[in-house]
TIMAR-239373 format. One record per residue (C-alpha): x negated, z negated, y; residue number from 1; residue in three letters. Coordinates in Angstrom, 2 decimals. Each point is the difference from the previous one (the first is absolute). Layout:
% TIMAR-239373
[node [X Z Y] NUM ALA]
...
//
This chain:
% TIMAR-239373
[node [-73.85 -54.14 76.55] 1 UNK]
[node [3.21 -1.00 2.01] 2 UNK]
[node [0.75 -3.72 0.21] 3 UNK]
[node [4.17 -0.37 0.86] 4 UNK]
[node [0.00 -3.07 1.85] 5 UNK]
[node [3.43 -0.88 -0.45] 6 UNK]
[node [0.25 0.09 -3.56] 7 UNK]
[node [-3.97 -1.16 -0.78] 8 UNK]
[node [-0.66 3.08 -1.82] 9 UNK]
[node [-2.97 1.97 -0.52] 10 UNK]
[node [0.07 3.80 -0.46] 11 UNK]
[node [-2.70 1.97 -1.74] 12 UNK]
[node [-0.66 3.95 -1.36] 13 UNK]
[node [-2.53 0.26 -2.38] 14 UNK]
[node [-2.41 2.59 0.30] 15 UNK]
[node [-2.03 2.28 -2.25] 16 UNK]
[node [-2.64 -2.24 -0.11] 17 UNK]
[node [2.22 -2.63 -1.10] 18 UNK]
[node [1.24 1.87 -2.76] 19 UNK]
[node [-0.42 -1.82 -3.58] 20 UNK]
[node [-0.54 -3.46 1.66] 21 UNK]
[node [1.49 -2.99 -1.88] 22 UNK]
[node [3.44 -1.12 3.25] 23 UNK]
[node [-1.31 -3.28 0.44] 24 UNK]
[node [-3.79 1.58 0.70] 25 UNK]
[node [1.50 2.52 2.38] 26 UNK]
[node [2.44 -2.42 2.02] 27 UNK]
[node [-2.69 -2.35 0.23] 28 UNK]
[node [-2.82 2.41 1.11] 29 UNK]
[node [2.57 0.91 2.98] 30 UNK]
[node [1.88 -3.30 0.70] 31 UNK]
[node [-2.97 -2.35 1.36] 32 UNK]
[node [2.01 -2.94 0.69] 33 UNK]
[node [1.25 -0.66 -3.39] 34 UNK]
[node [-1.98 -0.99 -2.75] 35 UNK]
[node [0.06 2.41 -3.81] 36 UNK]
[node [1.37 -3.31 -2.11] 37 UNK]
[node [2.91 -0.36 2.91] 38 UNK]
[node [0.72 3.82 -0.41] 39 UNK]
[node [-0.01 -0.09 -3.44] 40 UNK]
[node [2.84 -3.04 0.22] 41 UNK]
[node [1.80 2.32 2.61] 42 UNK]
[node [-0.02 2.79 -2.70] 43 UNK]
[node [1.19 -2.13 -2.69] 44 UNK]
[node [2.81 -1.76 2.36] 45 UNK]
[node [1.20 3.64 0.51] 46 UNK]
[node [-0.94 0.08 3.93] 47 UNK]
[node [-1.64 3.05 0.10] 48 UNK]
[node [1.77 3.28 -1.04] 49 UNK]
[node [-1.45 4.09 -0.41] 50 UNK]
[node [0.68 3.09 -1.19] 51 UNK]
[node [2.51 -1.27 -2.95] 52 UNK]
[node [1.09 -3.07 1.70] 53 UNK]
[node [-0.80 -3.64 -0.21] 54 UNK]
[node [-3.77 0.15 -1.34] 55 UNK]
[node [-0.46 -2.86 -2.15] 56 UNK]
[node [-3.14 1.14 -2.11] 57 UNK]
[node [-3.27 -1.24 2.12] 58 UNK]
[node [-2.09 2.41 -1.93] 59 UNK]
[node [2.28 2.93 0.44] 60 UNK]
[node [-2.10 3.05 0.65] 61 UNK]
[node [0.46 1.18 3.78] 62 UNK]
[node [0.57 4.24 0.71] 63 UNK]
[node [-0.84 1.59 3.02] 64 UNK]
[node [3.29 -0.21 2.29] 65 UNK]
[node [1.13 -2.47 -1.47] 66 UNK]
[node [1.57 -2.56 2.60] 67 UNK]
[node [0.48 -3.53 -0.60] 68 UNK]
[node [1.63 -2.70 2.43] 69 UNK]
[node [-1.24 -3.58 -0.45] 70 UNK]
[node [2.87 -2.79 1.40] 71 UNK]
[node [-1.62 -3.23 0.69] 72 UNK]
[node [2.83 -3.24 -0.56] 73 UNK]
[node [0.03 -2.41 2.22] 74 UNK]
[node [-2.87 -2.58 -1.12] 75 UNK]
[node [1.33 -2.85 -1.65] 76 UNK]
[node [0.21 -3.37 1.09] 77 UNK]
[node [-3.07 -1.70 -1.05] 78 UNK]
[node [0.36 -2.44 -3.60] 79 UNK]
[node [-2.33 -3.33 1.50] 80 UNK]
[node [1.93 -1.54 2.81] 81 UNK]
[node [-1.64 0.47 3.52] 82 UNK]
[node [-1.32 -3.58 1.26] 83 UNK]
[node [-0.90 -1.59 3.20] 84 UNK]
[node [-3.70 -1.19 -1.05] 85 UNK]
[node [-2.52 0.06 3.14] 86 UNK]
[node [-2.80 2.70 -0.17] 87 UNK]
[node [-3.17 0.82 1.63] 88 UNK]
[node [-0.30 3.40 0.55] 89 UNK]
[node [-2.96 1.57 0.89] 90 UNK]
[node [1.67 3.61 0.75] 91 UNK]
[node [3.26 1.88 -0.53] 92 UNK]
[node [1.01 3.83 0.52] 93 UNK]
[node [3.07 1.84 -1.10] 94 UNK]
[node [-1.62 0.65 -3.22] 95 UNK]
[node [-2.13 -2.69 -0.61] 96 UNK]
[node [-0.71 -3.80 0.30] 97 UNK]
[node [-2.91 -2.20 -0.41] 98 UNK]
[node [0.25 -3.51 -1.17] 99 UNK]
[node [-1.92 -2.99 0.58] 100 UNK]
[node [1.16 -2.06 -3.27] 101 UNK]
[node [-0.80 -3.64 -0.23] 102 UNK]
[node [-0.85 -1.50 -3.26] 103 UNK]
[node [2.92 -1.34 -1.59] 104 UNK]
[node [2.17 2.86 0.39] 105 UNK]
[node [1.17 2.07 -2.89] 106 UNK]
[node [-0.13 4.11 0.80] 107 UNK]
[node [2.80 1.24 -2.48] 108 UNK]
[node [3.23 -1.38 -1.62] 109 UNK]
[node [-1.04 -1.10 -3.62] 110 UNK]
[node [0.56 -1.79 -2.37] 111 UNK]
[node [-0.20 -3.88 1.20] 112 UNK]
[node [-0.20 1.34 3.39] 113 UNK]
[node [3.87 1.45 0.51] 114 UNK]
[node [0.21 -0.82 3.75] 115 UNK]
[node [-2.68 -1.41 2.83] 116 UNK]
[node [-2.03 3.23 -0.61] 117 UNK]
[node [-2.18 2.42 2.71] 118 UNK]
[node [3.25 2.91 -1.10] 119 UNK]
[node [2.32 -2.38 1.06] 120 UNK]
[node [-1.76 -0.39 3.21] 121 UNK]
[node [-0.29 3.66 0.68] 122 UNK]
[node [3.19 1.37 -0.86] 123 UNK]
[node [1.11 -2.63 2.96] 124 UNK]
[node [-2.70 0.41 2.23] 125 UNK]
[node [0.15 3.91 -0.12] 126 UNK]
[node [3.56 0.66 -0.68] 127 UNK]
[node [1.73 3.33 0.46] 128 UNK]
[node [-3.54 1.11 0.60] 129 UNK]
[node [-0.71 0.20 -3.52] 130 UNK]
[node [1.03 3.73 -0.99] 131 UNK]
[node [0.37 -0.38 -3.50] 132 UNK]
[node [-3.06 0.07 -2.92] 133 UNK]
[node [1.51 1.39 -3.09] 134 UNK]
[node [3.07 -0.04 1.69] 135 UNK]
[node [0.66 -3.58 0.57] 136 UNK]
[node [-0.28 -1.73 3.77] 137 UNK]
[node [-3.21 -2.08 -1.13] 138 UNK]
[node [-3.79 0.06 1.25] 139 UNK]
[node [-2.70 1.42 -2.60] 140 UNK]
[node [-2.28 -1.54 -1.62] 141 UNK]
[node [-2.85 1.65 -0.76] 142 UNK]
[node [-2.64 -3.29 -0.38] 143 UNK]
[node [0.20 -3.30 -0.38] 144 UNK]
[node [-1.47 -3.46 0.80] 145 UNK]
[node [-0.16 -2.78 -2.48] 146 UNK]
[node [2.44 -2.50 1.07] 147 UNK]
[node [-2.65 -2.48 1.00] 148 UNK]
[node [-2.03 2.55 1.63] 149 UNK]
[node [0.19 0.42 4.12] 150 UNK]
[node [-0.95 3.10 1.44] 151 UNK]
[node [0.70 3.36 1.19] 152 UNK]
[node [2.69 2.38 -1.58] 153 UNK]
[node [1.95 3.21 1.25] 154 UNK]
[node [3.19 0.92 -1.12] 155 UNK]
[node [2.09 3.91 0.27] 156 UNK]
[node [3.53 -0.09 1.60] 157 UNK]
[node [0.51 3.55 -1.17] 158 UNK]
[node [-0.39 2.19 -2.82] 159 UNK]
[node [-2.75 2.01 1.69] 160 UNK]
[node [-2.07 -2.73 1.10] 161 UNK]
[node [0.39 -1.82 -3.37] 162 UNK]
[node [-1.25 3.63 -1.78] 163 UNK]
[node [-3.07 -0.01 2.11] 164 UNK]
[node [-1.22 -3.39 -0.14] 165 UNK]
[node [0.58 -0.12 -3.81] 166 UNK]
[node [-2.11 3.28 -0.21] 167 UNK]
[node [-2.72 -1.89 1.90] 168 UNK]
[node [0.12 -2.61 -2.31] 169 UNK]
[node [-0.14 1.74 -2.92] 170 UNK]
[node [-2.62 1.50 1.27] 171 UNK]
[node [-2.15 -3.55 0.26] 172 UNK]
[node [-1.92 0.90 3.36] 173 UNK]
[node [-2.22 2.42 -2.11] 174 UNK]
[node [1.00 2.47 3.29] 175 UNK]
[node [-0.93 -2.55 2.39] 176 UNK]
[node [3.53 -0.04 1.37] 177 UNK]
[node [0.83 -3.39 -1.54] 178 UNK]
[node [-1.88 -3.32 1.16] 179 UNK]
[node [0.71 -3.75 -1.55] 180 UNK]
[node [-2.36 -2.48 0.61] 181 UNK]
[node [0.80 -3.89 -1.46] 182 UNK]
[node [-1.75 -3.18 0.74] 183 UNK]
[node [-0.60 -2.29 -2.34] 184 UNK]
[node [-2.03 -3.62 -0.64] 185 UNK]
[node [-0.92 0.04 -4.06] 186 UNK]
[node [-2.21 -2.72 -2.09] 187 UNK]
[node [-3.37 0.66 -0.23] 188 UNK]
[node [-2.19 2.47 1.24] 189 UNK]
[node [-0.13 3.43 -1.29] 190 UNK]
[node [-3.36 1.45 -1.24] 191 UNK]
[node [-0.03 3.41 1.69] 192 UNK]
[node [1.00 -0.05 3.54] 193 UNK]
[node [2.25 3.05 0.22] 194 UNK]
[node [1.51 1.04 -3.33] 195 UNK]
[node [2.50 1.47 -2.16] 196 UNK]
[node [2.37 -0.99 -2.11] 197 UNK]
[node [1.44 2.85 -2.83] 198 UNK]
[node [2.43 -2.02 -2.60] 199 UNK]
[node [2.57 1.24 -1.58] 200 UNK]
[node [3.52 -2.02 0.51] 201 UNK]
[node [2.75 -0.79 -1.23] 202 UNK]
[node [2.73 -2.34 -0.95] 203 UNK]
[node [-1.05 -3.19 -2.40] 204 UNK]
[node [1.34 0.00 -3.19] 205 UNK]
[node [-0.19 -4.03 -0.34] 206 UNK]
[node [1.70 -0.38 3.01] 207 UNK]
[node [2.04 2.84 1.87] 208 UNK]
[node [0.06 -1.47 3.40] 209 UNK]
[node [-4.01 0.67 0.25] 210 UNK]
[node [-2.08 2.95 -0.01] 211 UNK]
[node [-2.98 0.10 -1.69] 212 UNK]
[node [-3.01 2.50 -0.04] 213 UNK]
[node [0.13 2.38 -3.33] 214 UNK]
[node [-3.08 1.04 -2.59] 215 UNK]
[node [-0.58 3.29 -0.22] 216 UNK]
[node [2.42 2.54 1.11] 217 UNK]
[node [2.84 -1.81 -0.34] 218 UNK]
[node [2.34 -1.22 3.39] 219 UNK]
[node [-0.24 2.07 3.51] 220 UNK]
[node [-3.15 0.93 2.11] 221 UNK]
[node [-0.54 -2.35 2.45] 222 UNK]
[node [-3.25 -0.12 2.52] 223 UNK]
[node [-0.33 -2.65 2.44] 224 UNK]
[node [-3.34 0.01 2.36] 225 UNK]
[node [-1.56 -3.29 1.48] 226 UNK]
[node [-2.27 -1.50 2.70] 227 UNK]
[node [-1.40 -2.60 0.64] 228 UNK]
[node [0.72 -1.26 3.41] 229 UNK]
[node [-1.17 -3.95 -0.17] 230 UNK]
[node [-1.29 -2.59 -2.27] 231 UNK]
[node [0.72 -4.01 0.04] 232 UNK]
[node [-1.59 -2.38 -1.30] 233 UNK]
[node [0.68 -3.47 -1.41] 234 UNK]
[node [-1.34 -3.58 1.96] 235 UNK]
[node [-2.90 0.59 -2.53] 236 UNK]
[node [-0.68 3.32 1.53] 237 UNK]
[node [0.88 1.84 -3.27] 238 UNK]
[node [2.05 3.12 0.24] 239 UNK]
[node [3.59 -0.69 -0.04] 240 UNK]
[node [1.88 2.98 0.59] 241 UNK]
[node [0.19 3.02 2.31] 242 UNK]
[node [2.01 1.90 2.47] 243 UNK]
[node [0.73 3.43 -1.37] 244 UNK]
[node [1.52 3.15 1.30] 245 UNK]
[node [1.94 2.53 -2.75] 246 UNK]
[node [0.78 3.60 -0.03] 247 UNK]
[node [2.43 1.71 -2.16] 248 UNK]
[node [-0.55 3.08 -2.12] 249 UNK]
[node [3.39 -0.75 -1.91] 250 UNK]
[node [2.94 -2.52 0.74] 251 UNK]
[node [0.68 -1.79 -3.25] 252 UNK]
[node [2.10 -3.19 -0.17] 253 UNK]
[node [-2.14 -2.80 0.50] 254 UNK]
[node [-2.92 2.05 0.04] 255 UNK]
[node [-2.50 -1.63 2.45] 256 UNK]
[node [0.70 -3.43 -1.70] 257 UNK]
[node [-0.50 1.35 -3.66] 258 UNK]
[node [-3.16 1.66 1.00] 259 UNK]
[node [-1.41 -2.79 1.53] 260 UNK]
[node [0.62 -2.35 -2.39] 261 UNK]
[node [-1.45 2.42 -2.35] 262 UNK]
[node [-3.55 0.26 1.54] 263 UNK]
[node [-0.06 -3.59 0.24] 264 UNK]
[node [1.48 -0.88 3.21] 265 UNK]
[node [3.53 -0.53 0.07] 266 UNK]
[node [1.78 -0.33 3.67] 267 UNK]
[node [0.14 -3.72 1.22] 268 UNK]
[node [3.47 -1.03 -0.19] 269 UNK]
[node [1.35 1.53 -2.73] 270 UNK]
[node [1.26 -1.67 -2.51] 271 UNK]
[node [0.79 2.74 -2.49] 272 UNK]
[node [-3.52 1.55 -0.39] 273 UNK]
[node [-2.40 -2.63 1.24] 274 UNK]
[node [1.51 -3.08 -1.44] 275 UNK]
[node [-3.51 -0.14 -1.65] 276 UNK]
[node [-1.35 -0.85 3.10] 277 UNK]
[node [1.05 -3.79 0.77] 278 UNK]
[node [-3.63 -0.98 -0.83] 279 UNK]
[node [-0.87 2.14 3.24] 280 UNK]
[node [2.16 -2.19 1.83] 281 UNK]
[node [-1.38 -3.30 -0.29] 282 UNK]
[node [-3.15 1.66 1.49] 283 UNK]
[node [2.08 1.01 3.16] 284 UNK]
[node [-0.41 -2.33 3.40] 285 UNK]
[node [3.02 -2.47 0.53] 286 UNK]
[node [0.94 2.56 2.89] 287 UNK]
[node [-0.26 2.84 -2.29] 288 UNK]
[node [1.80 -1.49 -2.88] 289 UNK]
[node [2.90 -0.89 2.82] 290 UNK]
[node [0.42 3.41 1.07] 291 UNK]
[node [-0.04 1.43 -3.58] 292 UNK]
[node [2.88 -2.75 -1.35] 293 UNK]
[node [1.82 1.00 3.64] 294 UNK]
[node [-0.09 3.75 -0.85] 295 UNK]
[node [1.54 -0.08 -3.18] 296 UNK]
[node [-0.56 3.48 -0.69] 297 UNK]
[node [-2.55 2.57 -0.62] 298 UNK]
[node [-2.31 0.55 3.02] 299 UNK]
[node [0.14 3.96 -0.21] 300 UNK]
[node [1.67 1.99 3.88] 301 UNK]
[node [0.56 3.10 0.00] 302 UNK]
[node [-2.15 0.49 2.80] 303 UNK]
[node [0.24 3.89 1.14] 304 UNK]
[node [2.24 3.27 -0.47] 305 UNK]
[node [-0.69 3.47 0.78] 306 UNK]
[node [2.22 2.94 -0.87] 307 UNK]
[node [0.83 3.26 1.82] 308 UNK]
[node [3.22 0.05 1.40] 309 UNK]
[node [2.17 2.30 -2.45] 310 UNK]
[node [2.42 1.28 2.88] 311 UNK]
[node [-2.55 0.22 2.92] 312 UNK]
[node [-3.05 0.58 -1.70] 313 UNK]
[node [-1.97 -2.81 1.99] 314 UNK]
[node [-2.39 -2.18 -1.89] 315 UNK]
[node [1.05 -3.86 0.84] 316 UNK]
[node [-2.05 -2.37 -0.36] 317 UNK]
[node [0.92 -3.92 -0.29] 318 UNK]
[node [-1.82 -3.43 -0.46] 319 UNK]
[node [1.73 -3.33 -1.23] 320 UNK]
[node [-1.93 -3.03 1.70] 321 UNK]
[node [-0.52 -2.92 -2.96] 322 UNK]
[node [3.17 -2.35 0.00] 323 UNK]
[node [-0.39 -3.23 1.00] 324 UNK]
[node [-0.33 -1.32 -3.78] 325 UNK]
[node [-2.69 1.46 -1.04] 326 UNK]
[node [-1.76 0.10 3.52] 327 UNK]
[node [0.18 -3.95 -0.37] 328 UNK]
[node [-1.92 0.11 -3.35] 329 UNK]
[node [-2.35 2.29 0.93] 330 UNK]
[node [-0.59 -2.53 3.40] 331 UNK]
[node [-0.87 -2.34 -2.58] 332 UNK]
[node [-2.22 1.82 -2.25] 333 UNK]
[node [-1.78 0.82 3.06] 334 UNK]
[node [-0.68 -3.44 0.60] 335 UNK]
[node [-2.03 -0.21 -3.30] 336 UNK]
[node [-3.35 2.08 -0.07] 337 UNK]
[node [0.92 3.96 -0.06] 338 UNK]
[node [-1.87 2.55 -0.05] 339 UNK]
[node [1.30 3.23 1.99] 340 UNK]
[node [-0.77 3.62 -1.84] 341 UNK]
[node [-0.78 3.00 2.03] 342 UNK]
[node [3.11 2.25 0.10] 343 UNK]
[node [-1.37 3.15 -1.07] 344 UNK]
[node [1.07 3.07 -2.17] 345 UNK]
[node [-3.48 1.05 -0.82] 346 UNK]
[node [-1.27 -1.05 -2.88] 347 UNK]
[node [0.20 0.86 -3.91] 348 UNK]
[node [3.41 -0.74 -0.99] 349 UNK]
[node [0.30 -1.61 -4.33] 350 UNK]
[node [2.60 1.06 -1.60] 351 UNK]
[node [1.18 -2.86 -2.33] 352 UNK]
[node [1.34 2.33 -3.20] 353 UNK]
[node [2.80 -0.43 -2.01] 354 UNK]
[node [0.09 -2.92 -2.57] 355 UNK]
//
């Protein structure tokens, strides 16, 4: 492959083992940098041209000698509006950046959210650094963090690193490349110390702004794993709630709220799956029940984030320390009785099952 600098343009022969591919499946096999769905959109747009021209099929057959030229565009200027919005940020490259995100902050322009959001940030904070995903001068996405979530979250500048951290994703840390660890303080106490949680989700049909676990095999896979970390008890010295630290298997919306709520113990704080829980409240000390009414939010950090570097190859490794919110209510459960629980792996994991 030749790469002509001064026109962007990427020039590729297809060999005999290339012969009967689908173009998209070839170009992308041989252009690393650029993703099969943006190829596919350069095909269509008529930026790529063969044997017979501008090739606008993506699932053209490719023959042996054939020779196709690939002309990137200029990316285009990003659609959300870059904004000056501090940002903590935990580490940037030229391909990647991780963010510290405080609660509060919105990740993506939606709906409700046009402006103020952790895109706006980035497209000012990283500016002609970000190369283009899809095409267009913004950074990519590939997870996200409730709004009222803090926590850890990394973020491609380029089309390459967004391919390979979204593979890694997909892949849910089955390979052991991907780590995500989250804090959280939840009502009660769980029976089983370390545990997992296997509920189907998906959105509610009563009310589309929540998600809600699914019967049967309806909704999408989602597997979230749990220990317990530390227990609290009331003045009475009856258990209270408990500290608990969450895995991921799967990164559904709202997923470590809707499966804690579902076995029981919805996250302290939040007010759209454990409004149930005001009862709990009452039982909380007057510093407790301070430091929940001053959070305002669910008490779930997104404590730790692992990935292997998709340009370098390096496994990274970063911790979160708990924000000064929820460090200030867990002060104050403290000051009731609590119990702390060894911090072990071993042991017999349950599996709570689908319902």
């Amino acid at each position: 492959m030749n790469t002509d600098s001064s026109t962007d343009a990427r020039d590729l022969t297809a060999a005999a083992d290339d012969a009967g591919q689908r173009l998209d499946r070839f170009l992308a096999a041989n252009i690393e940098d650029l993703s099969r769905a943006r190829l596919q959109t350069l095909i269509r747009q008529g930026h790529v041209t063969g044997p017979g021209g501008i090739a606008t099929d993506p699932g053209a057959k490719v023959k042996a000698g054939d020779s196709f030229r690939v002309s990137l565009p200029p990316p285009e200027p990003a659609t959300p509006a870059p904004e000056t919005i501090p940002l903590t940020v935990v580490h940037e490259d030229p391909d990647l950046i991780v963010i510290d995100k405080p609660a509060g902050l919105v990740v993506h322009p939606a709906a409700g959210h046009a402006t103020g959001t952790l895109v706006n940030a980035l497209i000012a904070h990283c500016g002609d650094e970000l190369s283009g995903i899809g095409g267009v001068k913004r950074p990519g996405i590939v997870h996200r963090l409730d709004k009222e979530t803090s926590g850890l979250l990394v973020v491609a500048k380029s089309d390459a690193a967004h391919r390979g951290l979204a593979e890694q994703f997909a892949s849910h840390g089955e390979d052991g490349r991907l780590t995500r660890t989250y804090e959280a303080f939840v009502w009660g106490i769980p029976d089983r110390r370390i545990g997992t949680i296997d509920a189907n989700l998906a959105r509610s049909t009563a009310n589309r702004t929540r998600i809600a676990v699914m019967r049967g095999d309806g909704g999408r896979r989602a597997v979230t794993h749990y220990e317990i970390a530390e227990t609290f008890a009331d003045d009475d010295g009856k258990p209270l709630a408990a500290r608990v630290r969450l895995q991921l298997e799967t990164g559904r919306t709202h997923q470590i709220r809707v499966h804690l709520a579902h076995i029981g113990h919805p996250v302290m704080g939040d007010a759209v799956y454990g409004a149930g829980f005001k009862a709990s409240a009452q039982r909380l000390s007057a510093p407790a029940k301070a430091a929940l009414e001053r959070l305002g939010r669910q008490a779930l950090h997104a404590a730790e984030l692992g990935f292997v570097h998709p340009g370098t190859g390096k496994q990274l490794h970063f911790t979160s320390p708990r924000p000064s919110d929820i460090q200030a209510l867990y002060n104050a459960l403290q000051g009731a009785a609590s119990t702390t629980a060894k911090s072990s792996r071993r042991g017999t994991k349950s599996n709570v099952s689908k319902r």
